[in-house]
C-alpha positions in Angstrom: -12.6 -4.2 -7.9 -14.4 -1.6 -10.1 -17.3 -3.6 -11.7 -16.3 -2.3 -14.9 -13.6 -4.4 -14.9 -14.7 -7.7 -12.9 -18.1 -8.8 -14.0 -19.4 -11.7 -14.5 -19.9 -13.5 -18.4 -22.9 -16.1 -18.9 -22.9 -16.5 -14.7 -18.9 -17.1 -15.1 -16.7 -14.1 -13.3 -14.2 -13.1 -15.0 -11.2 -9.7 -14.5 -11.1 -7.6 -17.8 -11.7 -10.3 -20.4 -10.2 -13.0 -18.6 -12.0 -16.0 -16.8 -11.4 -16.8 -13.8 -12.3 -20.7 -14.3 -9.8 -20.9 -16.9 -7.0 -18.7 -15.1 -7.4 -21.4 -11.9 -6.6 -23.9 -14.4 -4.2 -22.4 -16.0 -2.1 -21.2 -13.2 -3.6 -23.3 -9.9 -5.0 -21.8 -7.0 -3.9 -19.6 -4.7 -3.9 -17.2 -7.3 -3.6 -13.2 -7.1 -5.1 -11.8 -10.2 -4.7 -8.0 -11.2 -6.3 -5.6 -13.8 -4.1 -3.9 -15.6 -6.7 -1.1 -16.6 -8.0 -1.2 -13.2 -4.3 0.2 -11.8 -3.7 2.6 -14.6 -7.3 4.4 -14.1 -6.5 4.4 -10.7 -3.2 6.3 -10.7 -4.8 8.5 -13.3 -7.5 9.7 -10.7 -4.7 11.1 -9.0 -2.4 12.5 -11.8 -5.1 14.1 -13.6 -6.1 16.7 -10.4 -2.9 17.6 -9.9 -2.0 18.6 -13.4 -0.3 22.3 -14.0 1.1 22.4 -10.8 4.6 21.1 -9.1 3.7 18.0 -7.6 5.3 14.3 -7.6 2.6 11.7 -6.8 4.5 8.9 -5.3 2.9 5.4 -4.9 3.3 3.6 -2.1 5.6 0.7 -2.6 4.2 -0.6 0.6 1.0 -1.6 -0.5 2.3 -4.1 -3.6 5.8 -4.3 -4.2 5.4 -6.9 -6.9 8.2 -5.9 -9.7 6.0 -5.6 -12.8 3.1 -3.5 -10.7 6.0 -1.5 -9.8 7.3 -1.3 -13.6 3.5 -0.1 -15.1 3.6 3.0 -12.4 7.0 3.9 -13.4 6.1 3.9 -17.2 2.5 6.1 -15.9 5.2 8.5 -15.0 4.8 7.7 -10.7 7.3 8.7 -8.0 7.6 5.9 -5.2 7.4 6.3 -1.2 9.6 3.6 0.2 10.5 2.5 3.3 13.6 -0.1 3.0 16.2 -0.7 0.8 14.1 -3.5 -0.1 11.8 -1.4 -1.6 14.4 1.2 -2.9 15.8 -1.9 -5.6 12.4 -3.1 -6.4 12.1 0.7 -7.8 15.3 0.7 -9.6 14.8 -2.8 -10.4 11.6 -1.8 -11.9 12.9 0.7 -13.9 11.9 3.5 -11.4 13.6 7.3 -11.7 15.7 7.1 -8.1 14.9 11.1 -8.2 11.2 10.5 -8.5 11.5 8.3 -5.0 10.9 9.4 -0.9 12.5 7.4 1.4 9.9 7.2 4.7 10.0 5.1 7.5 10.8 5.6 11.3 14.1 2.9 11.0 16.7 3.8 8.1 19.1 1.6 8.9 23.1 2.7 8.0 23.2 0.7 5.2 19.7 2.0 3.8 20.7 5.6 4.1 23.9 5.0 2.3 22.3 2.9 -0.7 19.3 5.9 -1.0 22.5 8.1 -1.0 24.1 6.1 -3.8 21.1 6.4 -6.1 20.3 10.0 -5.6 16.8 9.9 -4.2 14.9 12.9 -4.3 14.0 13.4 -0.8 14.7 11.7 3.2 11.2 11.9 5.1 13.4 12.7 8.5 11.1 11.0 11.7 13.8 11.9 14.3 16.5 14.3 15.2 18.6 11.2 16.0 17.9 10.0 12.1 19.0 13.7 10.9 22.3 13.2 13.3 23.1 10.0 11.7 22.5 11.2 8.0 24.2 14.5 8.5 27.2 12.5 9.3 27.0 10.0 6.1 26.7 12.8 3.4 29.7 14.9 5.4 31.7 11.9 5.4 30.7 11.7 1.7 31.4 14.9 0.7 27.0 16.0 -0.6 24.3 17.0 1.0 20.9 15.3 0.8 17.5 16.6 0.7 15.2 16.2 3.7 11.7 16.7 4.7 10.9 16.4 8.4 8.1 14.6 9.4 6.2 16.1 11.6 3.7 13.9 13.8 0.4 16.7 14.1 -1.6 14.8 17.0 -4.3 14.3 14.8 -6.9 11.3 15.5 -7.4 9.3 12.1 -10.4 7.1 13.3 -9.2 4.8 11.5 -7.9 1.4 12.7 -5.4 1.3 15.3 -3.1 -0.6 14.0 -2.6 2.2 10.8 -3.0 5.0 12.4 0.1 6.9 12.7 -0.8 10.9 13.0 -1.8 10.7 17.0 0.4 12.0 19.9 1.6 8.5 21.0 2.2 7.0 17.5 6.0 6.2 17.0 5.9 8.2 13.3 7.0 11.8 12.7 8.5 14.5 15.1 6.3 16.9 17.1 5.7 20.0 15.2 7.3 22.5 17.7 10.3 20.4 18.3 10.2 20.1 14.1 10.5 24.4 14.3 13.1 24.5 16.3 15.1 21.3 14.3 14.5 23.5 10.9 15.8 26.9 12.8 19.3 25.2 13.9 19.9 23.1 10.0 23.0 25.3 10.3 24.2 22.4 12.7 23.6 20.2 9.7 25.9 21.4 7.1 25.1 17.7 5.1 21.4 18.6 5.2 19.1 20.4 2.9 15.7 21.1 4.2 13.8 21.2 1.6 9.8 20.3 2.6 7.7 19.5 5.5 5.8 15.9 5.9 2.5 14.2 7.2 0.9 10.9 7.3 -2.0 10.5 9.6 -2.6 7.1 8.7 -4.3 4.6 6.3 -8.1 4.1 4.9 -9.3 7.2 5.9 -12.9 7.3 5.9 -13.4 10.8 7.2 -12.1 13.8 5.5 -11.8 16.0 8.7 -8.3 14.9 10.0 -6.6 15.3 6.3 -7.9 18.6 6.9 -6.7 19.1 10.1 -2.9 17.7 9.5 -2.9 19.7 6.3 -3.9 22.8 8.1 -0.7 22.3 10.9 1.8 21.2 8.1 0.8 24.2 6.5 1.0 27.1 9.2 4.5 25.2 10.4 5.4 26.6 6.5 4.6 29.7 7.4 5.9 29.9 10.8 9.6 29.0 8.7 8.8 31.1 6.3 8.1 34.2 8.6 11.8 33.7 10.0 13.9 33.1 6.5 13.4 29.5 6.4 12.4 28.9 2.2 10.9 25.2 1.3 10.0 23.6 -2.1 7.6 20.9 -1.0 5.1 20.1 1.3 3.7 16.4 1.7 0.7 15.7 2.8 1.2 11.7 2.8 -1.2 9.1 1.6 -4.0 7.6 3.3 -6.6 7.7 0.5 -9.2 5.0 1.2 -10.8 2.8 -0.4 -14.7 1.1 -0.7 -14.6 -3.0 0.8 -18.4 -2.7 2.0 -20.3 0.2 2.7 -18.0 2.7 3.7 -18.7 6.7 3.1 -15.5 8.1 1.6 -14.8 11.4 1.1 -14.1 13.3 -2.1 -10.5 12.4 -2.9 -10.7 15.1 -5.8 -11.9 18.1 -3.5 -8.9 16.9 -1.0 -6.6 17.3 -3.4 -7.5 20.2 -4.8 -7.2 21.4 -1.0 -4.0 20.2 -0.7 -3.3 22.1 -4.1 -4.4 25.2 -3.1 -2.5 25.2 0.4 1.2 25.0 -1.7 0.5 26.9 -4.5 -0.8 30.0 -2.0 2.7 29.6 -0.5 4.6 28.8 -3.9 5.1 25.0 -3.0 5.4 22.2 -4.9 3.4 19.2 -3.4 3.9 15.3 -2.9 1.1 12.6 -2.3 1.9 9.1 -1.4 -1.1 7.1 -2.3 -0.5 3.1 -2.2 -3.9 1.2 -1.3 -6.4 3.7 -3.8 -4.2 2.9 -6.5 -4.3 -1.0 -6.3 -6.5 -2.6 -3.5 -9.4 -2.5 -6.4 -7.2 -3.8 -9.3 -6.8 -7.5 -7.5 -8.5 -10.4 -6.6 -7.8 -13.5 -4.9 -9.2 -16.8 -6.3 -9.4 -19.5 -3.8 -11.3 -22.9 -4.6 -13.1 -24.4 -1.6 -11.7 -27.6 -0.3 -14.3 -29.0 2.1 -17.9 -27.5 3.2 -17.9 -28.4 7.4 -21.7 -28.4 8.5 -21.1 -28.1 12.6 -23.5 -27.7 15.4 -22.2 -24.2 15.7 -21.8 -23.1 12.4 -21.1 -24.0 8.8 -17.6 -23.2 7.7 -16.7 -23.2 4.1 -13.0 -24.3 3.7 -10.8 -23.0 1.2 -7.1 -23.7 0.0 -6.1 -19.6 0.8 -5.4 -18.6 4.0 -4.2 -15.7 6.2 -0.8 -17.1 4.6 -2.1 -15.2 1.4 -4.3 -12.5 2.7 -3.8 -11.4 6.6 -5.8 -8.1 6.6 -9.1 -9.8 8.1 -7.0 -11.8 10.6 -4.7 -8.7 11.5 -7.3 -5.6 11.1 -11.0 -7.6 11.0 -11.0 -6.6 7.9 -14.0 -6.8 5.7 -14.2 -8.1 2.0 -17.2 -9.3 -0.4 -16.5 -12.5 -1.3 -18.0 -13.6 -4.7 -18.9 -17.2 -6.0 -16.7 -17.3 -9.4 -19.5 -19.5 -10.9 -22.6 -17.9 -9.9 -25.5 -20.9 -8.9 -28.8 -19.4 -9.3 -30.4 -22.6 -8.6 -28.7 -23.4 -5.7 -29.7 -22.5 -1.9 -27.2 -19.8 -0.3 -26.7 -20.5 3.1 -24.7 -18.9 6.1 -21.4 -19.9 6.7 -18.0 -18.8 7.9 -15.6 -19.0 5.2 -11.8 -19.7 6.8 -8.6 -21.1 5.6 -6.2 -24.4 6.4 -3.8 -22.6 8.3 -3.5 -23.6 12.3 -4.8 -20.6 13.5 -8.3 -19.6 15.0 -7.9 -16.1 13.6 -7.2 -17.7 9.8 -10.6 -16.7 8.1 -11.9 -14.0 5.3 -15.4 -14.1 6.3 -17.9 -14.4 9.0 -21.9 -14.9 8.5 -22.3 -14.7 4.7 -24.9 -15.9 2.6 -22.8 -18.0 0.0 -24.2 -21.1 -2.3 -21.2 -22.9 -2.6 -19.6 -26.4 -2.9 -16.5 -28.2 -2.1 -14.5 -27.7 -5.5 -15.6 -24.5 -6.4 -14.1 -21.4 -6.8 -14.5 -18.1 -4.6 -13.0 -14.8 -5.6 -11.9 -12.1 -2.7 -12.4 -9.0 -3.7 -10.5 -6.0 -3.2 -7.0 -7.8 -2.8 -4.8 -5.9 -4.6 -3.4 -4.0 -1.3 -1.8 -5.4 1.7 -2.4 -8.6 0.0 0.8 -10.5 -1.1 2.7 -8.0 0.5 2.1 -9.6 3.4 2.1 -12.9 2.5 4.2 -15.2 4.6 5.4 -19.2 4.6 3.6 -19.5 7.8 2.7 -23.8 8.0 5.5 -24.1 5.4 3.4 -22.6 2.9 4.4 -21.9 -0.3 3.4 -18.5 -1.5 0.7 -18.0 -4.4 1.3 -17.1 -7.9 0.1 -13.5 -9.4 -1.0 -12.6 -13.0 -2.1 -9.9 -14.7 -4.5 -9.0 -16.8 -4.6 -6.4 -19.7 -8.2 -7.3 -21.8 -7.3 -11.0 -22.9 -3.9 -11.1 -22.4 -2.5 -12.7 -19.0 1.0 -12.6 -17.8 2.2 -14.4 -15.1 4.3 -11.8 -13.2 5.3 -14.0 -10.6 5.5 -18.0 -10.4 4.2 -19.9 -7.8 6.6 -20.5 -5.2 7.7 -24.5 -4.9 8.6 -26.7 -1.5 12.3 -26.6 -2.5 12.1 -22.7 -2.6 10.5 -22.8 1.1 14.2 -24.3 2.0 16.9 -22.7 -0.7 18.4 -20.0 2.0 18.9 -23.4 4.7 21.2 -25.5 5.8 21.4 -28.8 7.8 24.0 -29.7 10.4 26.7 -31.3 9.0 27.3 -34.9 10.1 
């Protein structure tokens, strides 16, 4: 989180004007707490560049799908990337403009296309010729056409982690830009289709500015290659991505990309779409943990706490790095090395290996950096209820979601009967 707005007070860390001490005993622990001015500066970053030219910046539901995060972007004026119908009534939920929203995602279900149809969505990411098939044959059946961008998949190594990179040759997203020319120069078989952009992702937090570059540069001579034989577009998307600092990454210049991006549509008379989803939250959220137990072993010292990969999975799932802060900072006492893990059943269940931590069973840790991929990927895992979030906005603190209780872990079940 920007240190501007998580700093600490008299040796006391606290988000905005709000302390984290009193928040955990407020609201308990697990506990997800966002800055409110921390997400709106964020989104601003990207609005600002992109100002004076046709563009819809849509965030990337993905990323934190919690109803009033979802609410804030819409009043900032954000379009919304989705990928389920999930997703799609969070938005509208939210108070989200449907025509402001792209619908991505390599599995649209029947059901999802037809509810995106219903609410008039601005635009279909298309992955597959298959996907345009089945879509044609809703909106004839219908009686309207929808919007579509197709995907294309530019074979473009992200460096990034595997498990997020999604702009190689073998990834499952997007169409292969050749086969994507000839789809766009037979549309006349799909009379329930309007083509109306041309799509990328290459994959998420990218550190290296070099395979934007090089997607951007494909989406954009596939434009021309359609435009050179009568085929007129209004957008191009070059996808989200945008990274953001956990440790000591080198990042590049988000503002010179975009401006690179800008300059490639307006030079063809294109509007342009972003999807950023992690840049605009990851740094706005923390999660406060309080330790449980400190294990001195012959192997290690592990520092217990009452979060787990129940509440944050990234380090389990991606070996993910992120700083770990002490909420009440003890300059008197000795920092030592330890592994700091959580109760789940699971040898992968852990935030941190080998830090230097002074810490105690009882007190409180914050993870940094938790504002993406965080609760969205929370799970009951163990029978665990999930964690309550709040956020923040200078003093003020809203709970924007209540802890979830053991009756809630079993409201959709039913025993046998007798």
């Amino acid at each position: 989180m920007s240190s501007s707005r998580c700093s600490y007070r008299d040796g006391v860390l606290q988000v905005e004007k709000a302390s984290l001490p009193v928040l955990a005993q407020h609201f308990g622990t697990p506990l997800y707490v966002y800055s409110r001015r921390a997400i709106t500066e964020a989104w601003q970053g990207f609005a600002r560049p992109l100002a004076g030219t046709p563009h819809l910046a849509c965030y990337a539901v993905k990323a934190n799908s919690t109803l009033a995060i979802l609410q804030l972007l819409a009043q900032l004026g954000a379009g919304f990337d989705i990928v389920s119908v999930g997703e799609l009534q969070r938005v509208l939920r939210a108070g989200g403009d449907p025509r402001r929203i792209v619908f991505s995602g390599v599995g649209k279900r029947t059901d999802e296309l037809l509810r995106a149809l219903d609410a008039g969505i601005h635009c279909f990411n298309v992955e597959s010729e298959t996907e345009l098939l089945r879509l044609n044959e809703l909106t004839l059946a219908r009686g309207t056409r929808a919007a579509v961008a197709l995907r294309i998949n530019p074979d473009v190594e992200s460096g990034t982690h595997p498990h997020v990179a999604t702009g190689h040759g073998a990834a499952k997203f997007g169409i292969d830009p050749a086969r994507a020319e000839a789809v766009a120069l037979n549309m006349g078989k799909f009379p329930g289709i309007c083509l109306t952009g041309l799509a990328c992702h290459v994959g998420s937090q990218l550190v290296q500015a070099a395979p934007w570059r090089a997607a951007a540069k494909r989406l954009a001579q596939l434009a021309d290659r359609l435009a050179a034989q009568g085929i007129t577009l209004a957008h191009l998307d070059f996808g989200g991505g945008f990274p953001v600092r956990y440790h000591d990454e080198s990042l590049p210049d988000t503002g010179a990309l975009l401006k690179e991006f800008r300059t490639l549509a307006e030079a063809r008379g294109l509007g342009m779409l972003i999807e950023p989803g992690r840049a605009i939250v990851a740094g706005a959220g923390v999660l406060l943990t309080r330790v449980e137990y400190v294990k001195p072993t012959p192997h290690g010292r592990f520092v217990i706490v009452d979060a787990g990969m129940t509440e944050l999975i990234r380090p389990a799932l991606y070996d993910a790095w992120h700083e770990i802060r002490a909420v009440i900072s003890r300059t008197e006492a000795k920092a030592e090395w330890c592994d700091v893990v959580g109760p789940v059943c699971e040898s992968a269940d852990f935030f941190a290996r080998d830090r230097r931590l002074a810490v105690q069973a009882g007190d409180l840790l914050a993870v940094m950096d938790a504002g993406a991929y965080g609760f969205s990927m929370s799970s009951n895992y163990n029978s665990r209820p999930r964690a309550a979030e709040v956020l923040v906005d200078g003093e003020h603190v809203t709970l924007i979601r209540r802890r979830e209780t053991l009756d809630d872990l079993m409201a959709l079940e039913e025993l046998l009967p007798e």
